[in-house]
N, C-alpha and C positions, 0 to 999 in steps of 0.2 A: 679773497685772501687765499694762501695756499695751504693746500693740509700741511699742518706740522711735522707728519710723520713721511712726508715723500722723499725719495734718492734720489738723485741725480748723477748722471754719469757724464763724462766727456764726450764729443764725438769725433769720428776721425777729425773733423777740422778742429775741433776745439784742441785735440795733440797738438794738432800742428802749429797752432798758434802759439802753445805755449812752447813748443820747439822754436819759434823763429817769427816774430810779431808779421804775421800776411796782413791783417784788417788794421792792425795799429789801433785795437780799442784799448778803452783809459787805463789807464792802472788800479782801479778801483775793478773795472770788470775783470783785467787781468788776475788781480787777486784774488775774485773769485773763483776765476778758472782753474788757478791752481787749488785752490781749496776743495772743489766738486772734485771727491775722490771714488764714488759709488757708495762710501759707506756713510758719509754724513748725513743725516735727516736736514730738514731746513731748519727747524730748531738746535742743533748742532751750528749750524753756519750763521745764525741772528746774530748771537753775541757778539759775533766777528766784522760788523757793521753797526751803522746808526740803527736805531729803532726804527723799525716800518721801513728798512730800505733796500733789505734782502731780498722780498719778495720781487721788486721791479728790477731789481739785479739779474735774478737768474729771469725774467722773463725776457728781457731784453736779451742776454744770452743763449735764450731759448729763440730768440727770434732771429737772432745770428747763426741759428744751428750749430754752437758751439757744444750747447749741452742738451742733453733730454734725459724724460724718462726712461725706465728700461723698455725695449722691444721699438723705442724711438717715440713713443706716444709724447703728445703734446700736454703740459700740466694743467686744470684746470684748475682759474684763477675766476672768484666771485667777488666781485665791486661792494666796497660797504659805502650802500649810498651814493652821496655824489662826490666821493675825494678821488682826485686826480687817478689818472692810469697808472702814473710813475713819473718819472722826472724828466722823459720825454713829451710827457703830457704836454699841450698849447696851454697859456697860460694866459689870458688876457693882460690888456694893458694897464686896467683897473686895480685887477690883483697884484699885478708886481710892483705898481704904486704902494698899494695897502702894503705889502708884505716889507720893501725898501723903507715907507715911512714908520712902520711898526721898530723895525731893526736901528733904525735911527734915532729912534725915541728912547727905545734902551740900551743904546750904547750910551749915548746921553745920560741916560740915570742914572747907570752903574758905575760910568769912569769919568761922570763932570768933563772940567775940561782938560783932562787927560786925554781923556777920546776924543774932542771935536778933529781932528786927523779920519780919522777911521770915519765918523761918521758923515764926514765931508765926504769922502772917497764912495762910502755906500753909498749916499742920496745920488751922488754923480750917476751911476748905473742906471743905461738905459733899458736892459734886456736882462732876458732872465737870467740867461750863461754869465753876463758880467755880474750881476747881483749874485748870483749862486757862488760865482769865484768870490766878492768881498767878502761873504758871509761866511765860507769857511775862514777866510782870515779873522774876522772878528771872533767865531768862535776860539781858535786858537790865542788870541790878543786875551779875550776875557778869562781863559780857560789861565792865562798864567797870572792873571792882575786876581782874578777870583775865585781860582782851584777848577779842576778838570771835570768835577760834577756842575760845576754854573756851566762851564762853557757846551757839553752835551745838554741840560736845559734848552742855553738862547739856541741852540741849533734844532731841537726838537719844537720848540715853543716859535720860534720864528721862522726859520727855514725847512718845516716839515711838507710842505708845498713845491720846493723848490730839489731839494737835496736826494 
């Protein structure tokens, strides 16, 4: 995990990037990029993502040489255990079974057969990226059927592996 209290700054490429998309990374990394201002701690910048998804944000931007510490130093990041590196992580074909039939079950529960749509469409997903995309749809589906604190739930409770 990353100390709470580290900076981050941009780096020449990470400018540039945000001057003018060269790598064409997501809009998610993008919006971090703009957000690493030098002055925000990582605790500063959590809120402004999912829970637990900050950390593999900026490392992933860190591995793009977008951002670093100050004097360029690399962050050091300590593994709790055995959870995935980040969303890059390989993901077995077992788990994204488990994780696809988990999301299917509670779509299922919570919206009956309101959801069977939605949850046809998830169990379809063969791969992590397509289940990663249904499941932020779901969250958002549930998040207006059940209010925006469910829908950050089913995404922390189900797609914390993935996301």
């Amino acid at each position: 995990m990353l100390d709470e209290n580290l900076v981050f700054h941009k780096t020449e490429a990470g400018a540039l990037e945000i001057g003018g998309p060269a790598r064409g990374v997501t809009s998610k990394l993008r919006r971090a990029l703009i957000l690493v201002d030098g002055t925000k701690t990582v605790a500063d910048l959590a809120p402004m993502f999912r829970p637990g998804e900050v950390e593999a944000i900026l490392a992933e931007l860190q591995s793009l040489g977008l951002v670093s510490l100050a004097g360029g130093q690399i962050a050091p990041v300590s593994a709790p255990g055995d959870a995935p590196a980040g969303p890059s992580a390989a993901l077995t074909p077992a788990r994204i079974d488990e994780i696809r039939l988990a999301a299917v079950r509670e779509i299922s529960h919570r919206l009956g057969p309101n959801g069977d749509t939605l949850a046809i469409k998830v169990d379809r997903c063969k791969t992590a990226e397509e289940l990663r995309a249904a499941l932020r749809e779901a969250e958002k589906i549930l998040a207006s059927f059940l209010g925006a604190e469910y829908g950050r739930t089913f995404a922390q409770k189900i797609g914390r592996d993935l996301l």
